[in-house]
C-alpha positions in Angstrom: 76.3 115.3 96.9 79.7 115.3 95.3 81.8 112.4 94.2 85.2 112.6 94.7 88.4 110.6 93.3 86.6 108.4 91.3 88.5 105.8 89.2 87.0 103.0 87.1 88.0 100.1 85.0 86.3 97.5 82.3 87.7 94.3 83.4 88.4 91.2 80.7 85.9 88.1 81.0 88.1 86.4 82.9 88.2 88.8 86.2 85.4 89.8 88.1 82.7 88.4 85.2 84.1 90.9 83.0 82.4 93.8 84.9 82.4 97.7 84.7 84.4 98.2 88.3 84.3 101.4 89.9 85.5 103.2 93.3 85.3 106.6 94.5 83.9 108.7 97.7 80.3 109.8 98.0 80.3 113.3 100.4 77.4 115.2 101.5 78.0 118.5 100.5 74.9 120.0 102.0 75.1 118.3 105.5 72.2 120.3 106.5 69.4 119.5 104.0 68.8 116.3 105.8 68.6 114.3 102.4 71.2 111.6 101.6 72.7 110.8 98.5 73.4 108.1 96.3 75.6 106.5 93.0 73.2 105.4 90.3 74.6 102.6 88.2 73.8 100.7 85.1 75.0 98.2 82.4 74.1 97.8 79.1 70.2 95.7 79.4 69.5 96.1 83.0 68.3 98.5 85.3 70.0 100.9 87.4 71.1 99.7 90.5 71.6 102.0 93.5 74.7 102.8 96.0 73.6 104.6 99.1 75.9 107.1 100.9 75.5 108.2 104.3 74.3 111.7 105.2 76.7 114.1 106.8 79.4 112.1 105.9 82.0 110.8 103.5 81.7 107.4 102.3 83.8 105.4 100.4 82.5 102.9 97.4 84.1 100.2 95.3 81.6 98.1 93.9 81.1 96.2 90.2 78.6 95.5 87.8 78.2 93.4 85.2 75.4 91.7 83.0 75.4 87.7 83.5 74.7 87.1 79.6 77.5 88.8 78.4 80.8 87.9 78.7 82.2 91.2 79.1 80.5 94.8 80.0 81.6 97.3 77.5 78.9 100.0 78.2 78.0 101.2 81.4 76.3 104.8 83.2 77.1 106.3 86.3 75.5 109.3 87.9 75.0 111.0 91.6 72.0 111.6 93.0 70.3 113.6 96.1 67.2 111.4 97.6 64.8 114.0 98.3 62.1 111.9 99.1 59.0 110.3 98.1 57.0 113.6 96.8 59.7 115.3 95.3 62.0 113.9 92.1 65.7 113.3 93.2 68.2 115.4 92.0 70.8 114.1 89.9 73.5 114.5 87.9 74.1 114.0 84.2 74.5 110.3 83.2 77.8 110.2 82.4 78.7 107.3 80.1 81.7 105.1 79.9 82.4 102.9 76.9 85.5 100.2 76.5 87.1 100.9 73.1 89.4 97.4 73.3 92.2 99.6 73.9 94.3 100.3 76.9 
């Protein structure tokens, strides 16, 4: 899996619940290992919540996150992962993590 173009933004309180927004495109870069992939997401206190791609393809995802008892999100972790089923762990990236300084 590789995910391509990505952009992302911490939005005030005011727009969007003051979520952790985020776009990019999810592509199979192994078309042939019949696994599909996926964006793992999480905010500060909840769990991970997860974007499916689509296998053999290219798929484009915007989506946001928030936590409902904070006003704003100012922590938030993003990695990709390759499903490979039920026996075997997934393969995943490193988590990367994105924190909102107040600046910018």
């Amino acid at each position: 899996m590789a995910f391509e173009h990505g952009s992302y933004r911490f939005n005030p309180p005011a727009r969007n619940h003051g979520s952790f927004e985020w776009s990019g495109y999810l592509r199979d870069a192994l078309p042939d290992d019949r696994h599909n992939g996926y964006v793992q997401v999480r905010v500060e206190g909840h769990d991970a919540v997860r974007y499916y791609g689509k296998q053999r393809a290219v798929k484009f995802m915007h989506h946001s996150n928030w936590s409902g008892a904070q006003r704003y999100t100012d922590d938030a972790y993003l990695r990709v992962c390759r499903d490979t089923g039920a026996l075997r762990p997934d393969n995943c990236t490193l988590e990367q993590h994105f924190h909102y300084t107040g600046q910018g």
